[in-house]
PDB file of N, CA, C and O in Angstrom:
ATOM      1  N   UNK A   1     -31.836 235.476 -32.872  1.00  0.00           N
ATOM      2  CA  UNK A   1     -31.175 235.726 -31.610  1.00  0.00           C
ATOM      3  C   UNK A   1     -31.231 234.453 -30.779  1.00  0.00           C
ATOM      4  O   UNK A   1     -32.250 233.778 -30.633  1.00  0.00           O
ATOM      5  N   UNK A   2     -29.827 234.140 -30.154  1.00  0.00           N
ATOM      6  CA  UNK A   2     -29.969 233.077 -29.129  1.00  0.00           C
ATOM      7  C   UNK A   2     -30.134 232.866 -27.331  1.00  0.00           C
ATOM      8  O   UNK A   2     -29.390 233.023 -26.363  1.00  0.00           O
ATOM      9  N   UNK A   3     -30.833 232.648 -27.440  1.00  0.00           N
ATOM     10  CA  UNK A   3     -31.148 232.979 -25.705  1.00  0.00           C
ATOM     11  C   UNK A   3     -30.211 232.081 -25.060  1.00  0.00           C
ATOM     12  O   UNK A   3     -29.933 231.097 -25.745  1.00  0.00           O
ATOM     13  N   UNK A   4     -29.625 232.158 -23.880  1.00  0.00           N
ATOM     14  CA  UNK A   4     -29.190 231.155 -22.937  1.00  0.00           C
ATOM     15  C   UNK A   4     -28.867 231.567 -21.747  1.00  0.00           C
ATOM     16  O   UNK A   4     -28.229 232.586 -21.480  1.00  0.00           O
ATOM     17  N   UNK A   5     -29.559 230.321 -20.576  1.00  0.00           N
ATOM     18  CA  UNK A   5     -29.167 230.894 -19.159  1.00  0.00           C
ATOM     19  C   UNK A   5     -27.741 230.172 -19.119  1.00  0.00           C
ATOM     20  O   UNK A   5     -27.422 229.051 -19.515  1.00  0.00           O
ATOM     21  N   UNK A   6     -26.905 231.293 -18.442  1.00  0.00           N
ATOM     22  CA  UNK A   6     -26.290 230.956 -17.293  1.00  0.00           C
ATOM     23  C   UNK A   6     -25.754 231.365 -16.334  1.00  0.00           C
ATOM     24  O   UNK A   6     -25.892 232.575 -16.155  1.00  0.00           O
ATOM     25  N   UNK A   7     -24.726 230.410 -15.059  1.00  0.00           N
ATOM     26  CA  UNK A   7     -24.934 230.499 -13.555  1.00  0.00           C
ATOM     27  C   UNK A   7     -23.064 231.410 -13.508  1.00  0.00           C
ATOM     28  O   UNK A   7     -21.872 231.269 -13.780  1.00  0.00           O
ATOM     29  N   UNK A   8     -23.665 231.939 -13.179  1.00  0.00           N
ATOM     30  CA  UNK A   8     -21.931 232.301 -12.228  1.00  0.00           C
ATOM     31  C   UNK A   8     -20.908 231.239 -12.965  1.00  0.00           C
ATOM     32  O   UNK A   8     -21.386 230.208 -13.438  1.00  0.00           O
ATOM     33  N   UNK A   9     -19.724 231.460 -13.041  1.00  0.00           N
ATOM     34  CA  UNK A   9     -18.755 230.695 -13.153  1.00  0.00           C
ATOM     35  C   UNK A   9     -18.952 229.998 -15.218  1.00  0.00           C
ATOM     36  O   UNK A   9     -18.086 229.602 -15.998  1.00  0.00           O
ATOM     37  N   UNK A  10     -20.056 230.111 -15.339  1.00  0.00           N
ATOM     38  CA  UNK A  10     -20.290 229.545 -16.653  1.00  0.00           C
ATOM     39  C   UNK A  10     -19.878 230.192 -17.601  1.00  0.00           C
ATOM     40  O   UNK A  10     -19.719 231.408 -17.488  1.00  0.00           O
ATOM     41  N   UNK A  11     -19.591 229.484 -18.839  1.00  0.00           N
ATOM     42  CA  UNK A  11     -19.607 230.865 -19.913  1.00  0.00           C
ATOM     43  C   UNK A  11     -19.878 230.490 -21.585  1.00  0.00           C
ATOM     44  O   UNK A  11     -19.676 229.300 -21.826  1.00  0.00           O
ATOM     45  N   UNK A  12     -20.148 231.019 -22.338  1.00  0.00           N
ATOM     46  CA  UNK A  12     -20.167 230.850 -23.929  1.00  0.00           C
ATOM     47  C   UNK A  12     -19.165 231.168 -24.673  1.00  0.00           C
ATOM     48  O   UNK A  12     -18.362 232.050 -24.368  1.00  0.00           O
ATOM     49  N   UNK A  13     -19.108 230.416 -25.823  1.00  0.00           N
ATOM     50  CA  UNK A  13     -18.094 231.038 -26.459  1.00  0.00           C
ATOM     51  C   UNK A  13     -18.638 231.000 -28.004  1.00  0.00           C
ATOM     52  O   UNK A  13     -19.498 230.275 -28.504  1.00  0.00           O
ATOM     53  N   UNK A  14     -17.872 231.988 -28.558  1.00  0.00           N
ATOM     54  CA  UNK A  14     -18.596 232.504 -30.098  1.00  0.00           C
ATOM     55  C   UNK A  14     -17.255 232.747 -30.899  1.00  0.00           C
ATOM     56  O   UNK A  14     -16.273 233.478 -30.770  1.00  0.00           O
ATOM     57  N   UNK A  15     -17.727 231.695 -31.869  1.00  0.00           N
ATOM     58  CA  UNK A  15     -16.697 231.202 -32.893  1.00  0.00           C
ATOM     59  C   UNK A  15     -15.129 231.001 -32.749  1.00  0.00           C
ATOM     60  O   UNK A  15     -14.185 231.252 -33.498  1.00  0.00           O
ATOM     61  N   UNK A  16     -15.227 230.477 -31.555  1.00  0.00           N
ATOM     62  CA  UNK A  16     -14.024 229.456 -30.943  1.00  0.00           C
ATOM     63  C   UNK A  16     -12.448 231.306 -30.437  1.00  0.00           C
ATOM     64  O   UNK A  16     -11.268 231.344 -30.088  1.00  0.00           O
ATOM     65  N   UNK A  17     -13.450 232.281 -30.710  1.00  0.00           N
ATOM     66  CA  UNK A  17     -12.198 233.090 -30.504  1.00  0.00           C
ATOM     67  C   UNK A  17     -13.039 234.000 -28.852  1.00  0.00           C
ATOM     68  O   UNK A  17     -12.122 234.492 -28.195  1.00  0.00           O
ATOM     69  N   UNK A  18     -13.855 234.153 -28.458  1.00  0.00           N
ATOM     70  CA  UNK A  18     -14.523 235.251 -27.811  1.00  0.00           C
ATOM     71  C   UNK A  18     -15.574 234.492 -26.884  1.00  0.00           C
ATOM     72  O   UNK A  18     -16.680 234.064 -27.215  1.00  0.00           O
ATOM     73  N   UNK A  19     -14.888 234.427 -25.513  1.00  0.00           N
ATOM     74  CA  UNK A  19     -15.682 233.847 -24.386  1.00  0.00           C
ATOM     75  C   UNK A  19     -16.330 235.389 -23.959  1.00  0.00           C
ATOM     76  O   UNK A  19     -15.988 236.560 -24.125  1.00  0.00           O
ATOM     77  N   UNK A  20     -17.565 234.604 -23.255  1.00  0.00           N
ATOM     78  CA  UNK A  20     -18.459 235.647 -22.316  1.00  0.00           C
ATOM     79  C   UNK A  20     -18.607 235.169 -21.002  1.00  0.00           C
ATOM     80  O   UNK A  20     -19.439 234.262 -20.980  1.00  0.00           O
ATOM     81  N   UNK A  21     -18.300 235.330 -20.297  1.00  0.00           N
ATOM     82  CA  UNK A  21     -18.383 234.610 -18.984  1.00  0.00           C
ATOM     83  C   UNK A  21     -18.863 235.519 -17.958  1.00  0.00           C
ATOM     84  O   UNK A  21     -18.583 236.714 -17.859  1.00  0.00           O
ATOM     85  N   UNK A  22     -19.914 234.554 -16.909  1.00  0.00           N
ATOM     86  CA  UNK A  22     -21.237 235.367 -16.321  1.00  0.00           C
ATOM     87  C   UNK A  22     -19.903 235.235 -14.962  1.00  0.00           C
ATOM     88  O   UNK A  22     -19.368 234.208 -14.544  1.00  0.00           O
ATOM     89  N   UNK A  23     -19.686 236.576 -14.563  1.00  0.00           N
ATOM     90  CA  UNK A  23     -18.965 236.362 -12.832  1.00  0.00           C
ATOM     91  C   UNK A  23     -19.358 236.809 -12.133  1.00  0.00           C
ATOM     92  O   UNK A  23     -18.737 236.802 -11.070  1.00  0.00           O
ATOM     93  N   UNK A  24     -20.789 237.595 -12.202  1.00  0.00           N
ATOM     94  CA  UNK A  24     -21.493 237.848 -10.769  1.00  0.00           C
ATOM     95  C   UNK A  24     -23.443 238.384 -11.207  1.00  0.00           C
ATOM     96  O   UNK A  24     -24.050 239.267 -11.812  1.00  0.00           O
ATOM     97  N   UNK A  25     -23.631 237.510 -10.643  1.00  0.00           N
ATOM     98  CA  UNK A  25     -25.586 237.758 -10.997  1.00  0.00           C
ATOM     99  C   UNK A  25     -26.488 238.177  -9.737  1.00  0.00           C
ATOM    100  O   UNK A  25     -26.761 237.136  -9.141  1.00  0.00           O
ATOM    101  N   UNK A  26     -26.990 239.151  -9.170  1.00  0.00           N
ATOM    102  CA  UNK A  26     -27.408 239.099  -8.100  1.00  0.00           C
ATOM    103  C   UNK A  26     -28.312 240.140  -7.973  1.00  0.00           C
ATOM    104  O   UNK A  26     -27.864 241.169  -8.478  1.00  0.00           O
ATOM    105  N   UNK A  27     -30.054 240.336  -7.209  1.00  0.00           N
ATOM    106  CA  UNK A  27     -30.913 240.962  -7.912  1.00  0.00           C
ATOM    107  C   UNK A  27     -31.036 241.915  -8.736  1.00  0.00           C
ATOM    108  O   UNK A  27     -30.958 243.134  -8.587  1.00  0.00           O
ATOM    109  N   UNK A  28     -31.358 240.861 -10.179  1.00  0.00           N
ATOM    110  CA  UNK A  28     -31.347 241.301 -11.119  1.00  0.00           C
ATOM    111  C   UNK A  28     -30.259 242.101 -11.973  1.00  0.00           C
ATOM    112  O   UNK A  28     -30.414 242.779 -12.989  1.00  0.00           O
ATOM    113  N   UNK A  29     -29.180 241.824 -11.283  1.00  0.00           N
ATOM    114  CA  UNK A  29     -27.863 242.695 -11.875  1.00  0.00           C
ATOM    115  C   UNK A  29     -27.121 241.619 -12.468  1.00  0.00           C
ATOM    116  O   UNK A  29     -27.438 240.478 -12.131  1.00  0.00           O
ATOM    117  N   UNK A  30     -26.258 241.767 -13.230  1.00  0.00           N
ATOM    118  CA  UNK A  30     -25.454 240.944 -14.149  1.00  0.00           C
ATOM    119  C   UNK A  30     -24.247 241.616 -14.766  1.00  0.00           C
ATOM    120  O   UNK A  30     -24.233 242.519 -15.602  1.00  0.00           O
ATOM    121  N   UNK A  31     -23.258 241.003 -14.197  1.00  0.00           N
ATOM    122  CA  UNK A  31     -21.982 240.982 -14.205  1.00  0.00           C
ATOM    123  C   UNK A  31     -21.593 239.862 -15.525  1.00  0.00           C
ATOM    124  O   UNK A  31     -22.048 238.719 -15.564  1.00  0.00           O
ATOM    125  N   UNK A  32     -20.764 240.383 -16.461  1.00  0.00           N
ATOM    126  CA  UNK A  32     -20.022 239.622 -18.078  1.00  0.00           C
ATOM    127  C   UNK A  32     -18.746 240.238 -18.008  1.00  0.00           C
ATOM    128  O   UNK A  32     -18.520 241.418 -17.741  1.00  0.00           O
ATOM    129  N   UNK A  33     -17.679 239.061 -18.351  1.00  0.00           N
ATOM    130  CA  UNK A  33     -16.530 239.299 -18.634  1.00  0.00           C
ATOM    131  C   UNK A  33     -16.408 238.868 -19.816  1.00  0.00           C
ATOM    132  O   UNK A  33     -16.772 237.699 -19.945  1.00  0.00           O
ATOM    133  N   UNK A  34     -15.920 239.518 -21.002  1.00  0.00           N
ATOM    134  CA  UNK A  34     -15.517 239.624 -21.950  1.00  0.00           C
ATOM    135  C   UNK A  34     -13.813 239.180 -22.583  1.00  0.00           C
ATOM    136  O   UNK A  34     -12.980 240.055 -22.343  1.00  0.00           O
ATOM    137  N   UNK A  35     -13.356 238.111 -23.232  1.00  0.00           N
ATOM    138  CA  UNK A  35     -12.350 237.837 -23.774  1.00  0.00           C
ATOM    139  C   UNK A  35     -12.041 237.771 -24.854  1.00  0.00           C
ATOM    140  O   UNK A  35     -11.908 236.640 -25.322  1.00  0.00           O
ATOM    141  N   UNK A  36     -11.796 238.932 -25.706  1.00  0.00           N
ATOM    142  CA  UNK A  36     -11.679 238.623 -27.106  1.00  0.00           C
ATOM    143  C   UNK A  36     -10.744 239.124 -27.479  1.00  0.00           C
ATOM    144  O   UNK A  36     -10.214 239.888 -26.672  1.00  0.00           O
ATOM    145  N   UNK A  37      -9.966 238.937 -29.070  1.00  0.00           N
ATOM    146  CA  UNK A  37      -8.908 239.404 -29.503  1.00  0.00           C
ATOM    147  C   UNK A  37      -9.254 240.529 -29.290  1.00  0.00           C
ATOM    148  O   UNK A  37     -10.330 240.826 -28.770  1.00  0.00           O
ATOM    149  N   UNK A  38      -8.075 241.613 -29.797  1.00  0.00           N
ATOM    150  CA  UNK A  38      -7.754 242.896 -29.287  1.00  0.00           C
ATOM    151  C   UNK A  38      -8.186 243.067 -30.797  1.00  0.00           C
ATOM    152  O   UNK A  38      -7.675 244.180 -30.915  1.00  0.00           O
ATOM    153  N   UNK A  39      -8.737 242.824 -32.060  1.00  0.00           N
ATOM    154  CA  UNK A  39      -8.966 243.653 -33.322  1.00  0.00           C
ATOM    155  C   UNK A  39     -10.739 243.300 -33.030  1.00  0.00           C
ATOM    156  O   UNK A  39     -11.497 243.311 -34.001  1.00  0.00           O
ATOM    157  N   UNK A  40     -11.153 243.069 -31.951  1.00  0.00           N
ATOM    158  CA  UNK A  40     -12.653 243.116 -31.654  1.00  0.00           C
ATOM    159  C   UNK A  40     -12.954 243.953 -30.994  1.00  0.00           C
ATOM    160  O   UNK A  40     -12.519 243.760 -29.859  1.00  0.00           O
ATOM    161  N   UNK A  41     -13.847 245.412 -31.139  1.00  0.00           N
ATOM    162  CA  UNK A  41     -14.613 246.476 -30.879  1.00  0.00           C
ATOM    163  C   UNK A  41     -15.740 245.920 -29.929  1.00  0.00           C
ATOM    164  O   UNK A  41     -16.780 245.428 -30.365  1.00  0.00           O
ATOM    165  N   UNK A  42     -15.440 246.042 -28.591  1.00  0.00           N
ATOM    166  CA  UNK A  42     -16.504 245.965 -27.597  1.00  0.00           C
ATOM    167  C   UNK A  42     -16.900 247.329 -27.358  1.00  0.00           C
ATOM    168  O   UNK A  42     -16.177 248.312 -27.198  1.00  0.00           O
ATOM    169  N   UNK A  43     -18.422 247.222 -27.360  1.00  0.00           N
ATOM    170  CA  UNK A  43     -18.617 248.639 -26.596  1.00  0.00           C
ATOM    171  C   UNK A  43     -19.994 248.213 -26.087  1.00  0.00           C
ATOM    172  O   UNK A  43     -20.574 247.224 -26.534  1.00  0.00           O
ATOM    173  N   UNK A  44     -20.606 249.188 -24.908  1.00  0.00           N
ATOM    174  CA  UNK A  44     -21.807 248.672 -24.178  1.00  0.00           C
ATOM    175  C   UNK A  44     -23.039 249.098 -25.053  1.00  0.00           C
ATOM    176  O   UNK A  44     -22.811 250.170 -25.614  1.00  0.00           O
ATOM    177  N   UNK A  45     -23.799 248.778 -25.227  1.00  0.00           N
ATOM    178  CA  UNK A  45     -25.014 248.590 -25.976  1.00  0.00           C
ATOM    179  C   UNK A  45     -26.076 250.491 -26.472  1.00  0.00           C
ATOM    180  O   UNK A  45     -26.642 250.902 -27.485  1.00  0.00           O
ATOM    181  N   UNK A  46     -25.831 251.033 -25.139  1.00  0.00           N
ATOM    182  CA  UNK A  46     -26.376 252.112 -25.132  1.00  0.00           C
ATOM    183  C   UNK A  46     -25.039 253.534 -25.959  1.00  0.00           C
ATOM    184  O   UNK A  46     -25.451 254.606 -26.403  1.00  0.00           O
ATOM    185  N   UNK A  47     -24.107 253.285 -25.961  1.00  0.00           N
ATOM    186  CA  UNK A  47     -22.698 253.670 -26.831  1.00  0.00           C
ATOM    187  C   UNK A  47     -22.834 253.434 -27.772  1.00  0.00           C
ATOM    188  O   UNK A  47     -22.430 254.224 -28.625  1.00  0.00           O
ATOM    189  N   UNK A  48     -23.589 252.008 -28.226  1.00  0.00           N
ATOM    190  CA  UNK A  48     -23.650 251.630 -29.409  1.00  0.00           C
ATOM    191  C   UNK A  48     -24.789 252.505 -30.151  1.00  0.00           C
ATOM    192  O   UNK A  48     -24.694 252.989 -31.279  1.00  0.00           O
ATOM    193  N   UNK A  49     -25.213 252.541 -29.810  1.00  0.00           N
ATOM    194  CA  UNK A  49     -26.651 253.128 -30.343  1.00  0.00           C
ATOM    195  C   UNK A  49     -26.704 254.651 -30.265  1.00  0.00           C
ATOM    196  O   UNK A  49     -27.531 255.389 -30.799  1.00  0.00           O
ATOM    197  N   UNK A  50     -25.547 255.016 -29.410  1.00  0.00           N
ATOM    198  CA  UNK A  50     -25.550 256.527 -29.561  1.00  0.00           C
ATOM    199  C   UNK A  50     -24.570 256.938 -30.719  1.00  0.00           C
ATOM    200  O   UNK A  50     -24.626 258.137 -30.993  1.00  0.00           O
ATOM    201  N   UNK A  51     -23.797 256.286 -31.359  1.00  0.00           N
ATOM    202  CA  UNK A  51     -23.010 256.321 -31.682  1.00  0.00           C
ATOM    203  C   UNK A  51     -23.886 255.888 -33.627  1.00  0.00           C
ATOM    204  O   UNK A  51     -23.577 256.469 -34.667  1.00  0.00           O
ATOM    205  N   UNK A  52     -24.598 255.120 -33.534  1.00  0.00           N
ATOM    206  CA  UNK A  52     -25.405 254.952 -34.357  1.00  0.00           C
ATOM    207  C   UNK A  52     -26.099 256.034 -34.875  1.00  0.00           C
ATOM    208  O   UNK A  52     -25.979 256.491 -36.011  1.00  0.00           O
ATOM    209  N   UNK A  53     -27.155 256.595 -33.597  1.00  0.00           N
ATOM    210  CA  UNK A  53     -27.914 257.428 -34.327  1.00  0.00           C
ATOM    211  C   UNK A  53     -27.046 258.518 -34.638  1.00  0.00           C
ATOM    212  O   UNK A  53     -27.569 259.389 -35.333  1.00  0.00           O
ATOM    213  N   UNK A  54     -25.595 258.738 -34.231  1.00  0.00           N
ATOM    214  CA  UNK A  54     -25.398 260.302 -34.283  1.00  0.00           C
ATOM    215  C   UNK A  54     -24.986 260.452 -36.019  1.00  0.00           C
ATOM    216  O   UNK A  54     -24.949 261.412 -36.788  1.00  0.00           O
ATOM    217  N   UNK A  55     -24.722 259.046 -36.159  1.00  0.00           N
ATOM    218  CA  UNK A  55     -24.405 258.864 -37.768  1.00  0.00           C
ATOM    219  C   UNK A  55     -25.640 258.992 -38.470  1.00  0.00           C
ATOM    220  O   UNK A  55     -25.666 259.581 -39.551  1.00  0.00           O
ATOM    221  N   UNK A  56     -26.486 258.586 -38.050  1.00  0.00           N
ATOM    222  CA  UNK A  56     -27.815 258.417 -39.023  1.00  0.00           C
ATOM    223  C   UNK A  56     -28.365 260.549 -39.092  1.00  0.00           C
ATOM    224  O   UNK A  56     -29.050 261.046 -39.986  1.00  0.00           O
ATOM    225  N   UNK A  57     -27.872 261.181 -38.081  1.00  0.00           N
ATOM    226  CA  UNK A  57     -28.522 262.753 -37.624  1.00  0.00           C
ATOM    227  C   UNK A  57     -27.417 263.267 -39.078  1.00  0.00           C
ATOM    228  O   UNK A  57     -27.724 263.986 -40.029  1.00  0.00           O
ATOM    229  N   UNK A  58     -26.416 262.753 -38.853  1.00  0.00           N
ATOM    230  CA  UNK A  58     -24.999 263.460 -39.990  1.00  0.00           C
ATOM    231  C   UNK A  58     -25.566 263.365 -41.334  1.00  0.00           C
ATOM    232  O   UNK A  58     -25.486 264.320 -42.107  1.00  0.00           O
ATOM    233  N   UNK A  59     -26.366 261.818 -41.789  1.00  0.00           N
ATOM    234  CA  UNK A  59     -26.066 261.827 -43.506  1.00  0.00           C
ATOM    235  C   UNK A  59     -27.366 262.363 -43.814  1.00  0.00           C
ATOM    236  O   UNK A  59     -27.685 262.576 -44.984  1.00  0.00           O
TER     237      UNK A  59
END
């Protein structure tokens, strides 16, 4: 896993197709905008995982 700070206005990008960009940080809250092709499946982390276990309860 890669850690990295950054400030407002900054952003990463992952494998030249999918920026993350920080647009609002303020106690302790954190604001990400997301740009990626449209055949990339975003979903928030806790979705993810519900969505996980409900598969793992099925097989």
């Amino acid at each position: 896993m890669l850690v990295l700070g950054r400030k407002p206005g900054e952003h990463v990008m992952i494998d030249g197709k999918i920026m993350v960009k920080v647009v609002k940080s303020d106690d302790g809250s954190l604001r990400l905008a997301i740009d990626a092709p449209k055949d990339v499946r975003i979903v928030r982390g806790e979705i993810f995982e519900k969505e996980n276990s409900n598969l793992a309860t099925v097989k």
